[in-house]
N, C-alpha and C positions, 0 to 999 in steps of 0.2 A: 864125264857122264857116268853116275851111279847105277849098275844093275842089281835088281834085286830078285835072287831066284825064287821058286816058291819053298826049298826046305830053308834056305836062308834066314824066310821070313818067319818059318814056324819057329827056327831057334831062339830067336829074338823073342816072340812072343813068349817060349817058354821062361828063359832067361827072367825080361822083365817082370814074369807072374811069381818067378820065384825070389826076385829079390823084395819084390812087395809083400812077399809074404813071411818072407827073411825080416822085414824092419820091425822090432821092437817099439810095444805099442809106445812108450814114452817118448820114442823119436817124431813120431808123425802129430797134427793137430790134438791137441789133447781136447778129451768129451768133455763137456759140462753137466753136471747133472741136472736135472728138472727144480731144484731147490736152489742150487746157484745162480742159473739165472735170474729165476723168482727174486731174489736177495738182491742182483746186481740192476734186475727193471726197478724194485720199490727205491733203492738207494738214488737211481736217475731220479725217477718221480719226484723225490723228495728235494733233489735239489734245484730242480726244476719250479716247483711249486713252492718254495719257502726260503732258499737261500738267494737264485737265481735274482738276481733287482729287487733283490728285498727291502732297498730304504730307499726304491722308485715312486717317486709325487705321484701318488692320487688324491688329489681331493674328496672330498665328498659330494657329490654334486646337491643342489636344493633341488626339492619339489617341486610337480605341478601345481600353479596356482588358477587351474581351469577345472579341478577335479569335481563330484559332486559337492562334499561337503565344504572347500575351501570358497566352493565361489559365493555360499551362502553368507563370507562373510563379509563384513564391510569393507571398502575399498583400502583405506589405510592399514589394516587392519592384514591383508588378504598379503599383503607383501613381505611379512614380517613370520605369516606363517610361512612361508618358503623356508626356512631356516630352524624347522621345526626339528629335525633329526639330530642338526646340530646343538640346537638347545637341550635335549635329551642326552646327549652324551656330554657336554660339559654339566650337566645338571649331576649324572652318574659321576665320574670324575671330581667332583665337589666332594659326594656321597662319599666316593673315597678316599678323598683326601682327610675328611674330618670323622672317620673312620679308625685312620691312620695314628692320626695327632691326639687322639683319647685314649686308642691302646695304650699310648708312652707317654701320657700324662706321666707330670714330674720328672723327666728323662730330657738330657740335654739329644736326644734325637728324633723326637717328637716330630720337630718341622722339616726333619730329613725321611722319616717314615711317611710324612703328608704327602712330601713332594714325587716320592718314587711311584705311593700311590696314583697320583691325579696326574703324573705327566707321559706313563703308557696309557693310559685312558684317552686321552687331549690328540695324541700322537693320531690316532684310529683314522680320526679324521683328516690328513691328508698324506700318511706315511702306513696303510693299515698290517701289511706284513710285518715293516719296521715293528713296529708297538708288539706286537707278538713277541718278539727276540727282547724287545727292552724290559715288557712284563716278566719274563723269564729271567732277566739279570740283573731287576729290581728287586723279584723277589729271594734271589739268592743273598743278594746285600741285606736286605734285611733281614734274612735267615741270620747271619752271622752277627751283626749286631746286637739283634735281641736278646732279651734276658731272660724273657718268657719261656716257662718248660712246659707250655702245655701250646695246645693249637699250632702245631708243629707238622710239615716246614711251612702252611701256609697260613701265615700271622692272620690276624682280623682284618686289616686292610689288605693285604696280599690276595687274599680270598678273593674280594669284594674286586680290588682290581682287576685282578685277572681273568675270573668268573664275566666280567663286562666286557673285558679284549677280549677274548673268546666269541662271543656274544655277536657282538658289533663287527669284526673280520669276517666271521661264517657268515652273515647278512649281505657283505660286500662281497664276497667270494665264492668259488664254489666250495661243492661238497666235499670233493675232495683235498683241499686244503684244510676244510675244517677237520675232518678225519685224522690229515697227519699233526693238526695241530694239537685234536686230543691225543693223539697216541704219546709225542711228544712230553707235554704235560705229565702223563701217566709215567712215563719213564725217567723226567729228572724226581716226581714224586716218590716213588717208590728207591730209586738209589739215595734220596738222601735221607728219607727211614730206614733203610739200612745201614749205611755207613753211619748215621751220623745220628741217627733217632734214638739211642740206647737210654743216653740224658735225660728223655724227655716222659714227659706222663702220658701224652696222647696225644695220635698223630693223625691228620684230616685228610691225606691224599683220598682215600675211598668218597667222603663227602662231594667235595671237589668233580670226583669224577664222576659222582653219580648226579651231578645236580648239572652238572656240563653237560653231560651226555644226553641228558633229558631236553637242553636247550638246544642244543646242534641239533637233536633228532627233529624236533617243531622247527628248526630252521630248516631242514633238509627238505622235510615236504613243504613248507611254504615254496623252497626254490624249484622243488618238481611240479608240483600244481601252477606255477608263475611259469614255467618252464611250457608245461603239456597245454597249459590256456593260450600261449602265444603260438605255438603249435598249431592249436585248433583254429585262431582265428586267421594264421597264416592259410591255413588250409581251406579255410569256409572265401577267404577272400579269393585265392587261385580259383577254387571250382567257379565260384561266381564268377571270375570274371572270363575263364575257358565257357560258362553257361552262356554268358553274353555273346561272347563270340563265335559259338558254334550258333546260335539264336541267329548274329545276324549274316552268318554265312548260307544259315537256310533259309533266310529272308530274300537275301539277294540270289540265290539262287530260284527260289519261287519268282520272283521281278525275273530274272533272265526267260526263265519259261513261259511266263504270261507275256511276255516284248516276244519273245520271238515270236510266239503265235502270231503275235497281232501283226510283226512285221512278213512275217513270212504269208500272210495271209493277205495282204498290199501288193506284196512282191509277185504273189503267183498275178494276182487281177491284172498286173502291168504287164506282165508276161502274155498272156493270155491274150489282152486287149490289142497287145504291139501285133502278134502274131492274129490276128483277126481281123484287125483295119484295113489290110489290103482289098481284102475282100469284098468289103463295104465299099469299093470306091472302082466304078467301070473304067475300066483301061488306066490303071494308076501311073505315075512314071515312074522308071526305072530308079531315079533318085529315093524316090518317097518311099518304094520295095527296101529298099540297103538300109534309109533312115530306121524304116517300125523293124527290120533284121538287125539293125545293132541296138535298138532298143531293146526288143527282147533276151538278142543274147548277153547282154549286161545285166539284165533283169534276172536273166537264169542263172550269171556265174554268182550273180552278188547272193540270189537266195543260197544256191552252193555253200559258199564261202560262209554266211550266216547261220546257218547248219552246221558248218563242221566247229565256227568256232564256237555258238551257244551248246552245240551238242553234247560240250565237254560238261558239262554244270548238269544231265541231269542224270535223276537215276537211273541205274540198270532197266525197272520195273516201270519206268515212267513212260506213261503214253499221253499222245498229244488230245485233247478233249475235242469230242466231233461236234460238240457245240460254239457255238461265238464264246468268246467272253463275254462277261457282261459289261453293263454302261452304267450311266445316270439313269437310263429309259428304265432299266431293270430294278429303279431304288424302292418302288413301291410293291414289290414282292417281296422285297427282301424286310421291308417296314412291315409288311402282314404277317409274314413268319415269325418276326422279332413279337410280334403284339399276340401270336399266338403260345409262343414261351410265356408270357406274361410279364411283359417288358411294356406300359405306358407308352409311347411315342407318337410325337408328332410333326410334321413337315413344314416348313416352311420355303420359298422357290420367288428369290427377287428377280428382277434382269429380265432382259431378253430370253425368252430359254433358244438355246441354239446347238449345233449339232460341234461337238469340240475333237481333236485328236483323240484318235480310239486308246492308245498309251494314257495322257491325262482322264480320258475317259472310265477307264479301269483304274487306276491309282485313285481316285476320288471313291468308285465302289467298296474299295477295296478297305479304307481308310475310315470311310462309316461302317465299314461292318467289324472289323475292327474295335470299333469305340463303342459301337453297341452291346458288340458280345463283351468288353471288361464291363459294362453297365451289368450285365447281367450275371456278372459274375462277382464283382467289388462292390456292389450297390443294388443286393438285393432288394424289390420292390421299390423302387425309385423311377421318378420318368423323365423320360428323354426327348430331347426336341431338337432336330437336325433343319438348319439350314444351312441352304447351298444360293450364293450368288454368282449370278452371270456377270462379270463387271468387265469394262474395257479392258483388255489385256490378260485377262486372268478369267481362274474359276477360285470362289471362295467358298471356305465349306467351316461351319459351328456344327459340332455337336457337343452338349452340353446336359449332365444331369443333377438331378437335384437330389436331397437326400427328404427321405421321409420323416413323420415329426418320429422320435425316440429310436430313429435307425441312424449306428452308425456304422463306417466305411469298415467292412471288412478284408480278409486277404484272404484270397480263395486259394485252394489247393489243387486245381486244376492248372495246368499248364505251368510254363515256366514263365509267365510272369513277364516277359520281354515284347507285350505287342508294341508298347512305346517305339520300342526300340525297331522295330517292323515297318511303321509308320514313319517316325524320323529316315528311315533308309530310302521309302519310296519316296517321298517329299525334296529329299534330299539330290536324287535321282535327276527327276525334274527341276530342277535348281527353283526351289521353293521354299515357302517359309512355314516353319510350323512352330505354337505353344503349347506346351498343356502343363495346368496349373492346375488346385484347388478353389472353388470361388468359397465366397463371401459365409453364403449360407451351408459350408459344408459336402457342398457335393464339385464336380470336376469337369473343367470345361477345357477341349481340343479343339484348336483353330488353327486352319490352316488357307496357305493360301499357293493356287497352281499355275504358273504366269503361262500364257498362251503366246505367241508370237501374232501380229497381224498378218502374217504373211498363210500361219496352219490353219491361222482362225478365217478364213477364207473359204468358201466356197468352194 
């Protein structure tokens, strides 16, 4: 076992500060400067981006043939444009090949100038990095071959080809590829005007590069605008659909708070009623006491327990309303109100009328006022005509509006636009069925339907 005193330990520390400060900086990691690394990230990049699988199969993919203009065309027709991109680049690739074979007219290399032209062009389309590296070692062959002392180092077809490889890679590629591709270009340009331009009358690299760089640049913003548009729609589609669902989270929690009322409002009566009946009845037995005392105290755990768990769904601010809910009995207030906006309506009432579960009873409320207020809000001046059937088993409910003559369907900028989506929930709730479509004549019909059990629909 090692002890360690305390001057012990200061000597050590002295010791090791001084021999760290004894090592000569050449001994320890050596710095990079800010320019180095600069040098050693672009030289990664670059070979990341243009060496790395650079003669890696991509095709070119075809088109949509669902687009606006494509689908205008005739069917046989409509398939053939798929292949439009590539028609355009073997069209170009033609271009310069016959480019190529006119410069060196009368020259036994004519059909070797053609060919170096049109086969990095041809390439793009399923090799596009490749074709870049072959443009670049087509055009130096043909450098040396030539006789030509002028249009130097980039012959007429060299030009033409290369100028399209460019072109057509930046389209496939990012931005930054095309970037190193012109820089590239720009550097075997100028080294072989130097070393080797002396021969010559006049040299194009500046051309080349001014007419490239014009074209990458309109390629750059087509891929940033294509870029920030899918952005945005990615963005418009999230919120939408976070809108929706924050919509039907306050949907269902508005249903949790209108159900409990309504259950908690059952629950107290049975309470209430259990613990009252003794008393209606002279000299009751001792049984019949325990029966209405375990009915009520079931009655009181269960509203407990109903409370604590709907509890959770509402707001801090939220207070339970001292009035009822409303019913079907309430639809004619809420139709007067509606016709005092200036909303047309009118009532229709098949069936039996009969008194139904106060739950169904408010979802049906709920569901026409609902459909009234988008009437009045999507279908200005337009009128409205709600029926509700009593039918065996169920409650059915039409609302239905029509559109005025020279009035069409507008989109209001009130609310979020999700009552559908409200309704479907409550419908839903009560394992129900609901539609709602456009009719016939222009305006929008909601039909639903609320099944009632024989057993609720009782007395």
């Amino acid at each position: 076992m090692t002890t360690t005193t305390p001057g012990s330990a200061y000597l050590f520390h002295v010791t090791e500060t001084t021999q760290m400060q004894m090592t000569p900086p050449g001994g320890g990691a050596t710095q990079r400067s800010p320019e180095f690394r600069l040098a050693v990230d672009a030289l990664r990049g670059l070979r990341q981006d243009l060496i790395h699988d650079a003669f890696a199969y991509r095709p070119l993919p075809r088109i949509r043939v669902d687009g606006p203009r494509i689908r205008r065309l005739p069917e046989g027709i409509r398939e053939y444009a798929s292949w439009t991109p590539h028609g355009m680049v073997a069209a170009a690739g033609l271009l310069s090949m016959a480019i190529g074979v006119s410069s060196a007219e009368g020259s036994g290399t004519s059909l070797l100038f053609g060919l170096l032209a049109l086969l990095p062009v041809l390439l793009t389309l399923v090799r596009p990095l490749g074709a870049f590296w072959f443009s670049m070692a087509a055009t130096a062959v043909v450098g040396v071959f030539a006789d030509m002392w002028d249009d130097w180092p980039w012959l007429p077809s060299s030009f033409a080809a290369h100028l399209t490889v460019l072109t057509v890679v930046a389209l496939r590629t990012r931005p930054r590829i095309a970037a190193w591709m012109w820089f590239l270009t720009a550097v075997y340009g100028i080294f072989a005007e130097t070393l080797f331009g002396s021969g010559h009358y006049g040299t194009n690299t500046l051309p080349l590069l001014f007419v490239s760089a014009l074209a990458l640049l309109a390629i750059t913003v087509l891929h940033t605008r294509r870029a920030a548009k899918q952005e945005v729609t990615a963005q418009q589609s999230e919120t939408a659909h976070e809108r929706s669902k924050r919509t039907l989270l306050e949907e269902r929690t508005t249903i949790a708070r209108e159900l409990h009322d309504v259950v908690a409002h059952h629950m107290s009566v049975v309470a209430i009623q259990a613990e009252a009946a003794p008393y209606r009845v002279e000299n009751p037995p001792e049984e019949l006491e325990k029966a209405f005392a375990t009915i009520r105290e079931n009655a009181v755990a269960a509203l407990t327990e109903l409370r604590r768990v709907l509890g959770v769904v509402r707001a801090e601010d939220y207070e339970a309303p001292d009035a009822p809910q409303p019913t079907l009995a309430d639809l004619d207030a809420l139709l007067a109100n509606v016709r005092e906006a200036g909303l047309t309506v009118d009532k229709a009432v098949t069936g039996a009328v009969r008194e139904l579960p106060q739950g169904v009873e408010l979802s049906a409320y709920r569901i026409v006022q609902e459909a009234l207020s988008n009437t009045l809000r999507h279908a200005p001046g337009a009128t409205a005509r709600v029926e509700i059937g009593y039918v065996l088993g169920g409650l059915g409910l039409r609302i239905v509006n029509g559109r005025a003559p020279g009035l069409t369907l507008v989109k209001s900028t009130h609310g979020a636009g999700h009552g559908i989506t409200g309704m479907r929930e409550r419908v839903s709730m009560l394992n129900g069925e609901m539609t709602a479509d456009e009719t016939e004549d222009g305006g929008y019909e909601v039909t639903v339907f609320l099944p009632v059990s024989m057993l609720e629909d009782s007395p």
